[in-house]
C-alpha positions in Angstrom: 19.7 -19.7 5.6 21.7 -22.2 3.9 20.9 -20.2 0.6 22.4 -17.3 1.1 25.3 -15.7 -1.0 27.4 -13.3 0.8 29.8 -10.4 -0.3 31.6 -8.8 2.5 33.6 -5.6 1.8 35.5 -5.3 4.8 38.7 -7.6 6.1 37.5 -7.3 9.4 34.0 -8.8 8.8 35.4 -11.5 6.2 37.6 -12.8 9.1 34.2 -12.8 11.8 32.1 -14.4 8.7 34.8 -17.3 8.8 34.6 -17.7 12.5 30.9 -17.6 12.0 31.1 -20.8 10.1 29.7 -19.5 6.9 32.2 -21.0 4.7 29.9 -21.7 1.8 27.7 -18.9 1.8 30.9 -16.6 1.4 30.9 -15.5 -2.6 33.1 -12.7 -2.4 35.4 -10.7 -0.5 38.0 -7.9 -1.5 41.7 -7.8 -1.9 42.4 -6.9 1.3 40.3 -9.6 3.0 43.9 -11.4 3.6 42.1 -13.7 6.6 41.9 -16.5 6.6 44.4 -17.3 4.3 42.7 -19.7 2.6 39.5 -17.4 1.7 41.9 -14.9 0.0 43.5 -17.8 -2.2 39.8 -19.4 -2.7 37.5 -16.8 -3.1 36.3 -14.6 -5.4 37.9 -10.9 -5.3 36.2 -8.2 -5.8 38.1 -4.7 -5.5 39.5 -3.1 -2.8 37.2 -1.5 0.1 37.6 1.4 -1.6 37.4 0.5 -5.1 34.4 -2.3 -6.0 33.8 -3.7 -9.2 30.2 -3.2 -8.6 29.5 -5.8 -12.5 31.8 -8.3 -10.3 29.5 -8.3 -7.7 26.2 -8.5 -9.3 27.3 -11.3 -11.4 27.8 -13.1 -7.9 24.1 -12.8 -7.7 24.7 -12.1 -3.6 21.7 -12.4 -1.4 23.1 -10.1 1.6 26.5 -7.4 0.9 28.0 -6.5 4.1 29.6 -2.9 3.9 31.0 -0.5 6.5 30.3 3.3 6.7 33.9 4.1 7.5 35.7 1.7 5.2 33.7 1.7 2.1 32.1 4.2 -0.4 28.8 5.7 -0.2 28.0 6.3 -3.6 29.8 2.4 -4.2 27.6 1.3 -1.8 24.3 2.7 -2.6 25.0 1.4 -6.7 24.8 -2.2 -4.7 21.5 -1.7 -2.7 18.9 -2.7 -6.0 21.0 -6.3 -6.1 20.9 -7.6 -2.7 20.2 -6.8 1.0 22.3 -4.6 2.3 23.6 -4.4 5.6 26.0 -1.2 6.8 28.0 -1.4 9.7 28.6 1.6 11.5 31.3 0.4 14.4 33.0 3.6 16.0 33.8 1.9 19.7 34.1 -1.2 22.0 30.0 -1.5 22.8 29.4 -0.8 18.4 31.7 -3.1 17.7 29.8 -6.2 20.2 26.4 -5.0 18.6 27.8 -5.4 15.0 29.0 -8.9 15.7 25.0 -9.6 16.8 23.5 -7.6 13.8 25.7 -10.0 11.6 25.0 -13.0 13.7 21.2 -12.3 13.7 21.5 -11.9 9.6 23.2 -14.8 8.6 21.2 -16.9 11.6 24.1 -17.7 13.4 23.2 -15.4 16.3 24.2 -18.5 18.9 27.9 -18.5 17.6 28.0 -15.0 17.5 26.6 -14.7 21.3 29.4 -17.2 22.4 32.1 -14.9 20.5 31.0 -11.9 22.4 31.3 -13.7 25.5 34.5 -14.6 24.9 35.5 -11.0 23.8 34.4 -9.7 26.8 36.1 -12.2 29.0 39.3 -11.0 27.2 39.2 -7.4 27.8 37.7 -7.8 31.3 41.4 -10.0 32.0 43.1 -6.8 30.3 41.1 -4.5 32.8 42.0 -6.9 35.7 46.0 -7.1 34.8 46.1 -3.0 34.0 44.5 -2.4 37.4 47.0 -5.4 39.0 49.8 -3.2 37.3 49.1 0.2 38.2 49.8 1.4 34.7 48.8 4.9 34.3 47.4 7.1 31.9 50.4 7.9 29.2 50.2 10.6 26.6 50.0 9.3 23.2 49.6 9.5 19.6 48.8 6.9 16.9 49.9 7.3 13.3 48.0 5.5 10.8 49.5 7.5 8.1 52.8 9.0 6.3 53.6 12.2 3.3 51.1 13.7 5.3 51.4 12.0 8.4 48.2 11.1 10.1 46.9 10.2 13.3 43.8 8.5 15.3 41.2 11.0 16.0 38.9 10.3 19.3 36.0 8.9 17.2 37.3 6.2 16.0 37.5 2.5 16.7 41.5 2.7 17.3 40.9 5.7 19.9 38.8 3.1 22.1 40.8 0.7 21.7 43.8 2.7 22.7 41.2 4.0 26.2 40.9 0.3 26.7 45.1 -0.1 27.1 44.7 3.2 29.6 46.2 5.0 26.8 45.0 9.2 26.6 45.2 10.1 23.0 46.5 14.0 22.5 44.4 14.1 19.7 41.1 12.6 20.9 39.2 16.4 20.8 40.1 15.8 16.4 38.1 13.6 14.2 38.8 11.2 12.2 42.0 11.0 11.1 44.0 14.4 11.3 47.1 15.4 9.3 49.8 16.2 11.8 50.9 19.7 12.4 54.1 18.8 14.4 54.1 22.7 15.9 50.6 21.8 17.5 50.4 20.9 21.1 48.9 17.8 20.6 51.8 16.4 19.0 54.3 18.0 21.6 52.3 16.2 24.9 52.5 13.2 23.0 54.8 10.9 25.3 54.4 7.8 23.4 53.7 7.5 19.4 52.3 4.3 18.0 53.4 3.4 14.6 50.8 1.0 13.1 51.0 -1.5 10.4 48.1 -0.4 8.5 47.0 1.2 6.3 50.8 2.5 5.7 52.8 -0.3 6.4 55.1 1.4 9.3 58.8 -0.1 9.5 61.9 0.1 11.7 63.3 2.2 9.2 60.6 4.9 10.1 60.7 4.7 13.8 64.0 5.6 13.5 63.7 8.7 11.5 61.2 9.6 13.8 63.4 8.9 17.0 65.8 11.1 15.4 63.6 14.3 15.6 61.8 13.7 18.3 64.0 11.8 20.7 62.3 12.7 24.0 59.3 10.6 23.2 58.9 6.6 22.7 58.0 5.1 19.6 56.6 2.0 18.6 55.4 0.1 15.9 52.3 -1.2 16.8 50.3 -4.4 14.7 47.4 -2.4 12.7 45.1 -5.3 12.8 44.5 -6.2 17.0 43.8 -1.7 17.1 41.5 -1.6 14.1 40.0 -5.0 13.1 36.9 -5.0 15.2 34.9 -7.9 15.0 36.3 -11.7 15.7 40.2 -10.0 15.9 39.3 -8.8 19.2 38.9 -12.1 20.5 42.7 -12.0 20.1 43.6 -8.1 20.7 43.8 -8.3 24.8 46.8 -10.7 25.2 48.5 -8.4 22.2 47.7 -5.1 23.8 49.2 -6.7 27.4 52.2 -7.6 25.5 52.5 -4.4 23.8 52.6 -2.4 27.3 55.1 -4.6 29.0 57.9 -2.5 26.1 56.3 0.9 27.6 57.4 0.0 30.7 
């Protein structure tokens, strides 16, 4: 529907509208909708996914607000639902991630591009499959911290705990969910071999790898790009040849 006026609350989904081709239909995104570039210096901002400006929005006059059950807020969301369709994501894994890219393709009627992009995605992570098996890597113990003051880590339903299954990865703290504060005493923290240190949402530095290395010096840490372990959607196309790279400084 060349009518259409979309909002999309999530970074993730703003980046898979682009490679949809719906440039024009594309009203508004939020502040941290930072790809493509040129959408975050063209288009209209509207929040954070946390924050909305819910007048903002309506005076868009969107046909369709895309909106994610993890990123965004319920009671944000449902204020939205009387001014336009309104489509929630729910993507927790690999296969919900591949069926969100198809609900969005089948809303926006560009189910045909979004059937190619699967493909592709698919292709990608079968080569990461092929090249861990070629390799021999085996499963390593780790941890991923998404936040710091309290630090925080990956929980095992989450999109970043498959991805991290998908790089033959066992996360310590897969039996948590969400995203648990770290009690450093706990054994899931102490059978942690390797610790990722991502680059969102707390932008993770050298400076606190080190600090961390300090304390902990028996285990490996790394800082790990935010964006190929928790961007699902078009990002994945993209997260394979990362996540190949990324385990060739494990070795």
């Amino acid at each position: 529907m060349q009518n259409q006026r979309i909002v999309s609350l999530v970074p993730s989904i703003t980046e898979l509208l682009y490679e949809l081709g719906l440039g024009d239909q594309v009203v508004g995104i939020t502040k941290f909708c930072v790809h493509p570039e040129s959408w975050f210096c063209s288009k209209t901002r509207i929040g954070g996914t946390k924050q909305i400006h819910i007048g903002k929005i309506k005076s868009l006059n969107p046909t369709l607000i895309i909106a994610s059950k993890e990123e965004n807020v319920k009671d944000q969301v449902e204020a939205l639902m009387d001014c336009a369709e309104m489509l929630v994501t729910d993507v927790v894994d690999y296969d919900s991630a591949l069926e969100m890219i198809a609900s969005i393709g089948k809303a926006t009627c560009k189910s045909t591009i979004a059937s190619t992009i699967i493909t592709n995605i698919q292709k990608e992570f079968q080569h990461l499959a092929a090249v861990l098996k070629y390799k021999q890597l085996h499963s390593l113990p780790c941890a991923y911290l998404i936040w710091k003051d309290p630090y925080m880590v990956a929980g095992g339903d989450t999109f970043i705990h498959a991805m991290l299954q998908k790089i033959n990865c066992h996360n310590t703290y897969m039996n948590h969910l969400r995203y648990p504060i770290v009690q450093f005493q706990d054994q899931e923290w102490q059978n942690a071999q390797i610790v990722f240190l991502s680059s969102e949402p707390y932008p993770f530095k050298e400076i606190h790898l080190n600090e961390l290395r300090s304390l902990y010096p028996e285990k490996t840490f790394v800082l790990a790009d935010g964006e190929m372990f928790s961007w699902y959607g078009s990002r994945m196309l993209y997260a394979p040849s990362y996540f190949i790279k990324l385990l060739e400084l494990l070795k």
